[in-house]
VOVOVO-168762 format. One record per residue (C-alpha): residue number from 1; residue in three letters; chain; x, y, z. Coordinates in Angstrom, 1 decimal. Layout:
<nodes>
- NUM; Ala; A; X; Y; Z
...
</nodes>
This chain:
<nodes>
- 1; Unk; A; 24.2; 56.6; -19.5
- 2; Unk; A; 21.3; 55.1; -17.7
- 3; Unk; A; 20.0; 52.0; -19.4
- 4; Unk; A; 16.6; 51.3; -21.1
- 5; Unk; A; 13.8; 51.3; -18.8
- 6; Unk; A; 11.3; 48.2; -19.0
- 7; Unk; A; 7.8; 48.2; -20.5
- 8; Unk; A; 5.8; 50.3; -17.8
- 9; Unk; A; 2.2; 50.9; -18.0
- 10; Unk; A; 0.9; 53.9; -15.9
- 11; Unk; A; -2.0; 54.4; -14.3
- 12; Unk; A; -4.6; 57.4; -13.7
- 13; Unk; A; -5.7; 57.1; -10.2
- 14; Unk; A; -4.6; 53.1; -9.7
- 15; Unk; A; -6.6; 52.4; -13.4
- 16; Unk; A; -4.7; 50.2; -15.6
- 17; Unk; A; -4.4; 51.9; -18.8
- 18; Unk; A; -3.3; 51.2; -22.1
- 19; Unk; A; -0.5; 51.5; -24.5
- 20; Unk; A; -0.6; 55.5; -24.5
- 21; Unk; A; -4.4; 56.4; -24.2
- 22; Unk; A; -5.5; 60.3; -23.4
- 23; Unk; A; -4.1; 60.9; -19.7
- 24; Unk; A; -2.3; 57.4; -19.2
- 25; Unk; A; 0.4; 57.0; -21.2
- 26; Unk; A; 2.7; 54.0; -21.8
- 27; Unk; A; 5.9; 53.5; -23.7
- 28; Unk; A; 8.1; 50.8; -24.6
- 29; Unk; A; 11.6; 51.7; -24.5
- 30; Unk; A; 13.4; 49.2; -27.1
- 31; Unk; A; 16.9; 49.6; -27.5
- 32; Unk; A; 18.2; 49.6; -31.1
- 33; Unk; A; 17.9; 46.0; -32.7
- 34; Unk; A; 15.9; 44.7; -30.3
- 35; Unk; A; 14.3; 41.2; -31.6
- 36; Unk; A; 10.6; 41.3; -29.7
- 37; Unk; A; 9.0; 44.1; -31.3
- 38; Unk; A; 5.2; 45.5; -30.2
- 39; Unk; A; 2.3; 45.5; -32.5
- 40; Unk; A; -0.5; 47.7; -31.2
- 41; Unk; A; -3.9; 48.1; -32.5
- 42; Unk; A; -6.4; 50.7; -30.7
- 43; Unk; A; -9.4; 50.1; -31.3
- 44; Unk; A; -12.5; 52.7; -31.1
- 45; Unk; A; -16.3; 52.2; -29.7
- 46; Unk; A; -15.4; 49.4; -27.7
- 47; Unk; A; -18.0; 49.3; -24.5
- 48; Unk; A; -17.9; 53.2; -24.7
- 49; Unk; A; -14.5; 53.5; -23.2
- 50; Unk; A; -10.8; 53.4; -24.0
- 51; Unk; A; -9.3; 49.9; -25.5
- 52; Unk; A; -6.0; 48.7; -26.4
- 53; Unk; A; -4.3; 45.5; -27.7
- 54; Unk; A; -1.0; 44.9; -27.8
- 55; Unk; A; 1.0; 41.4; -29.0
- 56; Unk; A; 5.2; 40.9; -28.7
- 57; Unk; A; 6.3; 39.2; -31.7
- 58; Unk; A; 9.7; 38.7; -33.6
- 59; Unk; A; 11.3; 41.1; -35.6
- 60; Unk; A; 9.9; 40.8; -39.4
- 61; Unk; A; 6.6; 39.0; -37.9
- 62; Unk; A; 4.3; 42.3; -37.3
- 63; Unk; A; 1.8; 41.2; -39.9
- 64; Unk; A; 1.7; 37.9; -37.5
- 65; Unk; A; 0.8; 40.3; -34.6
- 66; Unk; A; -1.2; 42.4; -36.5
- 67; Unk; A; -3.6; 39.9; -37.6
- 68; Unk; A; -4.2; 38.6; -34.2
- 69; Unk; A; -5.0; 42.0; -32.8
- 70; Unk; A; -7.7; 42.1; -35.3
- 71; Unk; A; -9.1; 39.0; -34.5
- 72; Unk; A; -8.8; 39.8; -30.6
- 73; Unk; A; -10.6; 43.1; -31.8
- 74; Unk; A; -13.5; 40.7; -33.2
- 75; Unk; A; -13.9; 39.1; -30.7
- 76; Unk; A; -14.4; 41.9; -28.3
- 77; Unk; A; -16.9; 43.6; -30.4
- 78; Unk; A; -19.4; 40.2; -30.6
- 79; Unk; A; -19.1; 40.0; -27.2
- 80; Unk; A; -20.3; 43.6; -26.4
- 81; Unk; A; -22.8; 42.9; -28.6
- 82; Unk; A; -24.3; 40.3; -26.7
- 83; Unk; A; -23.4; 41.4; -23.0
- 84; Unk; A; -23.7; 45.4; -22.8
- 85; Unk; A; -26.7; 46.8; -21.5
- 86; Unk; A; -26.3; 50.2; -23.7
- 87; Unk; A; -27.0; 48.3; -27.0
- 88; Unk; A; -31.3; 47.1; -27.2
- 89; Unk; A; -30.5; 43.9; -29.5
- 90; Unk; A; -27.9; 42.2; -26.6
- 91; Unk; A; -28.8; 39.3; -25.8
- 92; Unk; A; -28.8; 40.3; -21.9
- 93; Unk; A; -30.7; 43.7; -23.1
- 94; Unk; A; -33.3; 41.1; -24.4
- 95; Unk; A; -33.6; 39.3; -20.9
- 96; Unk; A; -34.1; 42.8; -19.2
- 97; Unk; A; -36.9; 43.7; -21.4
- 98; Unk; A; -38.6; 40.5; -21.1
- 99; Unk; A; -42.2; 39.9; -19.3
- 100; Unk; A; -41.9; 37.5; -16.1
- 101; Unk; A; -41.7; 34.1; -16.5
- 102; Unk; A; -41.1; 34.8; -20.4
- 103; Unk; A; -37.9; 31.8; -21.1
- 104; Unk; A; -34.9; 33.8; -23.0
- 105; Unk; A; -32.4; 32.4; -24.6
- 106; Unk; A; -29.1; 32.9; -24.3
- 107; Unk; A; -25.7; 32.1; -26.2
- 108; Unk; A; -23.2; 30.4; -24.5
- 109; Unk; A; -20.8; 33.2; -23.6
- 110; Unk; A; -23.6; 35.1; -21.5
- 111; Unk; A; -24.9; 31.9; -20.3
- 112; Unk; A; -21.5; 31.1; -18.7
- 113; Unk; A; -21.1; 34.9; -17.7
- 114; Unk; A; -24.6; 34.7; -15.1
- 115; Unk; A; -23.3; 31.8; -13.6
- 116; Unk; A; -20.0; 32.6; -12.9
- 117; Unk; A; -21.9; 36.2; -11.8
- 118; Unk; A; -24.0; 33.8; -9.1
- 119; Unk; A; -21.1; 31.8; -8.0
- 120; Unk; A; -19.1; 35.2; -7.2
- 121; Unk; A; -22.3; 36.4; -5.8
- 122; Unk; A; -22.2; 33.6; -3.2
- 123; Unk; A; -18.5; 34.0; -3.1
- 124; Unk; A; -18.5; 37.8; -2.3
- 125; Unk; A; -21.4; 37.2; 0.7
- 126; Unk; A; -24.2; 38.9; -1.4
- 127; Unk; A; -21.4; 42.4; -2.2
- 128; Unk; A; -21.0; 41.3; -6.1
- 129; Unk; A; -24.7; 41.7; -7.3
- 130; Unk; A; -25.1; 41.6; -11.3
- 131; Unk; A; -28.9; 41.9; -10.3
- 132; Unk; A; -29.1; 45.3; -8.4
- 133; Unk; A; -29.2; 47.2; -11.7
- 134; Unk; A; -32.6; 48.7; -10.8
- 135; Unk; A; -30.7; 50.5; -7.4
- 136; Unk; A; -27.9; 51.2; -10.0
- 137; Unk; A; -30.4; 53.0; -12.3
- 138; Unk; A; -31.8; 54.8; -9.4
- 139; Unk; A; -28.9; 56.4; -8.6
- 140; Unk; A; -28.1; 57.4; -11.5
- 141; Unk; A; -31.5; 59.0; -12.5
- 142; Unk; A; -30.8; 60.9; -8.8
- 143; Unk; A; -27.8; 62.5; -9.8
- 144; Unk; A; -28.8; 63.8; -13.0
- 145; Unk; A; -32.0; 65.3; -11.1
- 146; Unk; A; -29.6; 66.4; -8.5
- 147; Unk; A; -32.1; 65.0; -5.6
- 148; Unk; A; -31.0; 62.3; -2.8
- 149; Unk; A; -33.5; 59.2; -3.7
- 150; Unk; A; -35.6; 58.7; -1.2
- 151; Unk; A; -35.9; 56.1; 1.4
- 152; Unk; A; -39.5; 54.9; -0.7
- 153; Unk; A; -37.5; 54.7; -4.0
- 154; Unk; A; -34.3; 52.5; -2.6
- 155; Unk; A; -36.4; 50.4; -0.8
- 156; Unk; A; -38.4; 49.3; -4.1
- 157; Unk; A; -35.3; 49.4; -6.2
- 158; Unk; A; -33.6; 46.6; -3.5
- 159; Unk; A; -36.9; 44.4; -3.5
- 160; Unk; A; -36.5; 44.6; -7.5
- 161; Unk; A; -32.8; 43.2; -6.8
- 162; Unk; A; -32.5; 40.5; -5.6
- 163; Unk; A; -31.1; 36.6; -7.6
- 164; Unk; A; -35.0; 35.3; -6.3
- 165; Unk; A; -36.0; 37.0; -9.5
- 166; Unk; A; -33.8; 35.6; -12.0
- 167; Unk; A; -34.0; 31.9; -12.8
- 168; Unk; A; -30.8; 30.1; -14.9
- 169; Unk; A; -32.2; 27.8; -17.1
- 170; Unk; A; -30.6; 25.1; -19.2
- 171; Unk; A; -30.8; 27.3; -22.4
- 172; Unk; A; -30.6; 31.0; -20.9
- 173; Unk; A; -33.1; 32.7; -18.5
- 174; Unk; A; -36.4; 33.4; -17.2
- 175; Unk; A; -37.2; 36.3; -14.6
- 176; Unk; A; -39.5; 35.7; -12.0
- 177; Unk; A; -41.4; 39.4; -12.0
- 178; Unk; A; -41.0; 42.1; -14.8
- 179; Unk; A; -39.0; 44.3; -12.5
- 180; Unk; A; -35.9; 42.3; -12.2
- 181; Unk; A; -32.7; 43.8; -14.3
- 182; Unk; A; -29.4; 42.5; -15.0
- 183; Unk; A; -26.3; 44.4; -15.3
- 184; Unk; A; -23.1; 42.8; -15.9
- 185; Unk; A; -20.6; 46.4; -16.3
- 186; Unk; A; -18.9; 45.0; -13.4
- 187; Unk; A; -18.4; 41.3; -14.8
- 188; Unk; A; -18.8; 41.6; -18.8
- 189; Unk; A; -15.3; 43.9; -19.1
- 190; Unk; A; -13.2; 41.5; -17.5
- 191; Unk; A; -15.0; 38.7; -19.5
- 192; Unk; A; -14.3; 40.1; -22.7
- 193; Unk; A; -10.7; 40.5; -21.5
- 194; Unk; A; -10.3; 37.2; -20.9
- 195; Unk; A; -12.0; 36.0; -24.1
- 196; Unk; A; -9.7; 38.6; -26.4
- 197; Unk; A; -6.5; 37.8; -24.3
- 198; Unk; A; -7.3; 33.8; -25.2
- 199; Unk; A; -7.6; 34.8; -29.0
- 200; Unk; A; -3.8; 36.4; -28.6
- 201; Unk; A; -2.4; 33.4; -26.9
- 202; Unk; A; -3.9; 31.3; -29.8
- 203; Unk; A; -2.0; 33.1; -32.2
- 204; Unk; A; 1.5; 32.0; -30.7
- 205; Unk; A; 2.2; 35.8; -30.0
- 206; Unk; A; 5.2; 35.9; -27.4
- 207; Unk; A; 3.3; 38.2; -25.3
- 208; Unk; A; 0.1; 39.9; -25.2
- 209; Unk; A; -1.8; 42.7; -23.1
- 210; Unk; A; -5.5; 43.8; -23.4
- 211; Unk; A; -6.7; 46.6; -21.8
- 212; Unk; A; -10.6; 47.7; -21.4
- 213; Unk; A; -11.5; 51.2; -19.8
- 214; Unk; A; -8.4; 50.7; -17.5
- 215; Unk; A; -9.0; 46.7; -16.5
- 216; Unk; A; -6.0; 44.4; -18.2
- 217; Unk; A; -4.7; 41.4; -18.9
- 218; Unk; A; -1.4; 40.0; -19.8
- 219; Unk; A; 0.4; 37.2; -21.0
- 220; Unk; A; 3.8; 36.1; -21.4
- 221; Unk; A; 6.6; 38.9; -21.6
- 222; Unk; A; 7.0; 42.3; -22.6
- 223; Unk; A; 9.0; 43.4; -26.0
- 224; Unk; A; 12.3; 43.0; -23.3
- 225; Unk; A; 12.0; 39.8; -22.3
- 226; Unk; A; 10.6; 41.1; -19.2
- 227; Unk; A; 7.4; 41.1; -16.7
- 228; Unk; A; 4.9; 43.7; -17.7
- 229; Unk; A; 4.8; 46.6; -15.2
- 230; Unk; A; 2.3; 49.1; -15.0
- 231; Unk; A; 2.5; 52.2; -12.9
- 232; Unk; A; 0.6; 52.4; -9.6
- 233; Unk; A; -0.8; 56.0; -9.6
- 234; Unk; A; -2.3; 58.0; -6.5
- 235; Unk; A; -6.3; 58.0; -6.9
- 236; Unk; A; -6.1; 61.7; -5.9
- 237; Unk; A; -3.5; 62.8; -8.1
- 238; Unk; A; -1.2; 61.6; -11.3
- 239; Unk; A; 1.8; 61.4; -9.3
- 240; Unk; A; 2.8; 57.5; -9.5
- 241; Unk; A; 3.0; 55.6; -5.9
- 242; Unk; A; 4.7; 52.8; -7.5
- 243; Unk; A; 5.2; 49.8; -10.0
- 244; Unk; A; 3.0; 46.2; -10.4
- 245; Unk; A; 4.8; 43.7; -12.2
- 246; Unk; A; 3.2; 40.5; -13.9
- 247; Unk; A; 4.0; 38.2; -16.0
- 248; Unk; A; 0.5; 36.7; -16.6
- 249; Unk; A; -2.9; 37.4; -15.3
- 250; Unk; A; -5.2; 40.2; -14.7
- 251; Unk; A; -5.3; 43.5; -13.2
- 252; Unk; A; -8.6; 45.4; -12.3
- 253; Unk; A; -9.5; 48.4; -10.8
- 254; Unk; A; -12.9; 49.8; -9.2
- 255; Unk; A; -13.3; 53.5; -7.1
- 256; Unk; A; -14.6; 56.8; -7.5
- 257; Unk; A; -12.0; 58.6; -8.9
- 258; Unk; A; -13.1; 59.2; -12.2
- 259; Unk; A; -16.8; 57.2; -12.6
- 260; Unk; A; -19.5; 59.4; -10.0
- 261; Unk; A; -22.8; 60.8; -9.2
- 262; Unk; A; -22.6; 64.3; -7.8
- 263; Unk; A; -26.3; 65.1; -5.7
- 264; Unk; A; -26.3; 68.1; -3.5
- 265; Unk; A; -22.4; 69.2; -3.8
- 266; Unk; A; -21.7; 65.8; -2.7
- 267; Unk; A; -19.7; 63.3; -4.9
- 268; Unk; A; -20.8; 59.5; -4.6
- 269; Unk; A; -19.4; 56.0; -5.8
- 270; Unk; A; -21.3; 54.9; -9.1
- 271; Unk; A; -20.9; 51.5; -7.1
- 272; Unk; A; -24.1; 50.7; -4.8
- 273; Unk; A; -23.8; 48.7; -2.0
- 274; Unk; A; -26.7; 45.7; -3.1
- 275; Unk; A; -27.2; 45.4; 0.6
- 276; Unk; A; -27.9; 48.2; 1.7
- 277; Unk; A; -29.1; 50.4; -1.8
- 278; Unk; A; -26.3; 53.3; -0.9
- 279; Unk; A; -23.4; 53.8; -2.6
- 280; Unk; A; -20.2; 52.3; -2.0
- 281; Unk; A; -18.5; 56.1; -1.1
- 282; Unk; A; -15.7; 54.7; 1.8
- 283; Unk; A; -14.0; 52.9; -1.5
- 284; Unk; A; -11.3; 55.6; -3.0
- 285; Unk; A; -9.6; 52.8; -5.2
- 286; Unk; A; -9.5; 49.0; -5.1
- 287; Unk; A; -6.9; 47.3; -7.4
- 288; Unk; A; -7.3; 43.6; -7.6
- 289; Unk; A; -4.9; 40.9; -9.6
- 290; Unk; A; -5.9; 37.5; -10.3
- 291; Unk; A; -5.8; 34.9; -12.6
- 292; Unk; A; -8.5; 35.9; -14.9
- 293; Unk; A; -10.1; 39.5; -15.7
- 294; Unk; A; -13.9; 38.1; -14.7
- 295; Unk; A; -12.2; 37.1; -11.3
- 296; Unk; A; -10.2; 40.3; -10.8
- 297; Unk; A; -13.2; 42.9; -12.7
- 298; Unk; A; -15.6; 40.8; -9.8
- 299; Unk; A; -13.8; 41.3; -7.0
- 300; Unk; A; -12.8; 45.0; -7.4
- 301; Unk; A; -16.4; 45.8; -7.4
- 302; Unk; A; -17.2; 43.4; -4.4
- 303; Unk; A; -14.6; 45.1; -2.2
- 304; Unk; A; -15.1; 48.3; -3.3
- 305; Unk; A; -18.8; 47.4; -1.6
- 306; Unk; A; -17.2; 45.5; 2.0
- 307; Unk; A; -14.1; 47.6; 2.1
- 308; Unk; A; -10.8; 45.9; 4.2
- 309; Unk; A; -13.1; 44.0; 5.8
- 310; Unk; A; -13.3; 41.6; 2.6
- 311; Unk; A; -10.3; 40.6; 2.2
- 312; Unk; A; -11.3; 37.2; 4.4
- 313; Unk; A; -13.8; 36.1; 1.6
- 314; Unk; A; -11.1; 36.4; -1.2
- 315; Unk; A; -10.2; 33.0; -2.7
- 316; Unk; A; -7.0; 31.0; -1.7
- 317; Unk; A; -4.0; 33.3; -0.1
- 318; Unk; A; -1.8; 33.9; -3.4
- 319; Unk; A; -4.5; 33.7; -6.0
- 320; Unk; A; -6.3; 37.0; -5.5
- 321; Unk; A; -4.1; 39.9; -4.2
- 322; Unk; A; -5.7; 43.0; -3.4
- 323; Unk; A; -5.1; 46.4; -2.5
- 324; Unk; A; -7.6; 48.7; -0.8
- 325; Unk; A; -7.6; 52.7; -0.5
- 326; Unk; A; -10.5; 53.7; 1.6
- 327; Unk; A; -11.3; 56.5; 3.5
- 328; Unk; A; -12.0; 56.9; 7.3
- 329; Unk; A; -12.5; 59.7; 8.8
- 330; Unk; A; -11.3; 62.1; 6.2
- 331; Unk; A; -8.6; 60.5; 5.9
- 332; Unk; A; -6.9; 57.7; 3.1
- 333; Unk; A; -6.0; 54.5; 4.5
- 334; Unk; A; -4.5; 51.0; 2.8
- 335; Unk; A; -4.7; 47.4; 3.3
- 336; Unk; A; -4.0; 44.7; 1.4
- 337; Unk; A; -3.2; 40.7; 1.2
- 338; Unk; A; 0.4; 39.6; 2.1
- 339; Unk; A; 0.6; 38.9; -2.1
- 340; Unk; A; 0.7; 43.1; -3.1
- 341; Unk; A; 4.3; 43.1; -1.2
- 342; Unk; A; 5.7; 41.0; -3.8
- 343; Unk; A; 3.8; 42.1; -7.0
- 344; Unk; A; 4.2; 46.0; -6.1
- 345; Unk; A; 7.3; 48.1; -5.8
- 346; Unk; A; 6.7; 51.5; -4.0
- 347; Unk; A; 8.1; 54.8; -4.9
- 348; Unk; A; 6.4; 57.2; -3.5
- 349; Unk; A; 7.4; 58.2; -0.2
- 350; Unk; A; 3.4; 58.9; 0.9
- 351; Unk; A; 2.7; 55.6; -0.3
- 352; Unk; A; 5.3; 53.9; 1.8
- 353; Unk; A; 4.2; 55.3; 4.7
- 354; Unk; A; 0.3; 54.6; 3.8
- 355; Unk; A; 1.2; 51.0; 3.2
- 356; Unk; A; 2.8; 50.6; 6.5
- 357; Unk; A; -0.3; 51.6; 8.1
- 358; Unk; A; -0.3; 55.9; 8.1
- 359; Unk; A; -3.2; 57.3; 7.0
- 360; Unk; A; -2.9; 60.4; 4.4
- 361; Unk; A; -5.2; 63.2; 4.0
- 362; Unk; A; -8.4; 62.5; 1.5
- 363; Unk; A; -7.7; 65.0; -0.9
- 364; Unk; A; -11.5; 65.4; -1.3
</nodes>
């Protein structure tokens, strides 16, 4: 009789999903009497996409774990409140709506988010741009009137995005021209993350995992006693390429497999290259793990905008690991930083050969 597998989270197309939400399912496999049991809350409405919490606790102490999944839930919700875009009373809403020069105030938490959002700008060599939301909106206006933008249209949306317009102040923000937009949906996920996965450690859970519209986080071990694994899935299919195991940080995930803009019969990355005002369409899947979800949800995006060529401007060798599926020439290729070899196990056969520097067809 085989023995019980560890906790394994799978993924839909290299996304880091939940506990057992719509196509990615995960399990626990406990055997009988295990002490560690998992307490798991799913929550609904949460940025508009999937979410769930779970906390390892001992036996008899669910109502221990149970109570900080609610609070974790808490604080997720006041923190959409004030970052998303989608809601008109945000706080960062607010600042898009504002006349130039207008000063807006800002709580702390968004405050904190816009200047880690500059530093990683800097960081990323312009790729990470919280202040192209007006080429972001272009974009997406195009593929629901099924037209190309034209050349006109993204040159105005870049001149509109750019940090020149937006001014940090000691108490929030001020935009330089009425234009200017901010749009954190490739920050404000992993912030929240990291802010929910805090409110878990505080409770003294053994172990804790929050998961975001397929970003995650985790802390301390799984209900075995054992690292966290979640399933590394192809980005063109659901068959599973292999297994990421951690113990403690952040795993995030940015590509067009399942977010898109189709103009024309064509399907395009819902990522736009700030530099240039096209969109990022050579990305198939980027899967970053780092410390901290802002770090990781950052970086996913910025590579998913410089491809391979990236990797250079990541921080320190063995803080940020990366792994890149891009496309060339029809075809799927890999790279990643020396780190992926130890955090990743492969299983596929495709994917060992990918990894070792084969390209596979596109699938697309």
């Amino acid at each position: 009789m085989r023995p019980a597998t560890p906790p394994r989270l799978p993924l839909t197309a290299l996304v880091l999903s939940g506990l057992a939400l719509l196509a990615a399912f995960a399990w626990w496999r406990l055997g009988a009497g295990s002490a560690p049991v998992l307490v798991e809350r799913r929550p609904v409405g949460i940025m508009g996409t999937s979410c769930t919490l779970g906390g390892v606790v001992p036996a008899r102490e669910e109502a221990r774990g149970t109570a900080a999944l609610a609070a974790a839930e808490r604080e997720l919700r006041r923190l959409e409140a004030a970052l998303s875009t989608w809601i008109e009373a945000s706080e960062i809403s607010r600042l898009n709506a504002a006349a130039a020069d207008v000063a807006v105030p800002l709580s702390r938490d968004s405050r904190a988010l816009l200047d880690r959002a500059r530093q990683l700008h800097r960081e990323s060599a312009g790729a990470f741009d919280i202040t192209c939301r007006p080429l972001v909106t272009l974009w997406r206006r195009a593929g629901e009137a099924g037209r190309l933008p034209t050349p006109p249209e993204i040159t105005a949306a870049r001149a509109a995005s750019s940090w020149e317009q937006l001014e940090l102040t000691a108490e929030g923000a001020r935009k330089r021209s009425a234009s200017a937009q901010v749009d954190l949906g490739g920050i404000a996920k992993g912030y929240a993350i990291d802010r929910a996965l805090e409110s878990l450690r505080a409770h003294g859970l053994t172990g804790g995992l929050v998961e975001v519209g397929g970003d995650l986080a985790v802390f301390g071990s799984a209900p075995d006693g054992e690292a966290w694994e979640i399933a590394v899935r192809d980005p063109r299919s659901e068959t599973v390429w292999g297994t990421l195991r951690l113990r403690a940080g952040a795993v995030c995930t940015s590509g067009d497999y399942a977010r898109y803009v189709e103009i024309e019969g064509r399907r395009h990355s819902h990522i736009v290259d700030p530099r240039s005002g096209q969109p990022a369409d050579r990305a198939a899947s980027v899967t970053v793990v780092a410390p901290d979800a802002t770090t990781a949800d950052a970086w996913a995006t910025a590579l998913a905008v410089l491809g391979p060529e990236g990797l250079p401007l990541l921080p320190a060798p063995g803080t940020v690991e990366a792994l890149l599926v891009f496309r060339d020439d029809g075809r799927l290729h890999a790279s990643a930083t020396p780190g992926i070899a130890r955090l990743v196990t492969p299983e596929d056969p495709g994917f060992v050969r990918l990894l070792a520097g084969e390209a596979l067809p596109a699938g697309r």
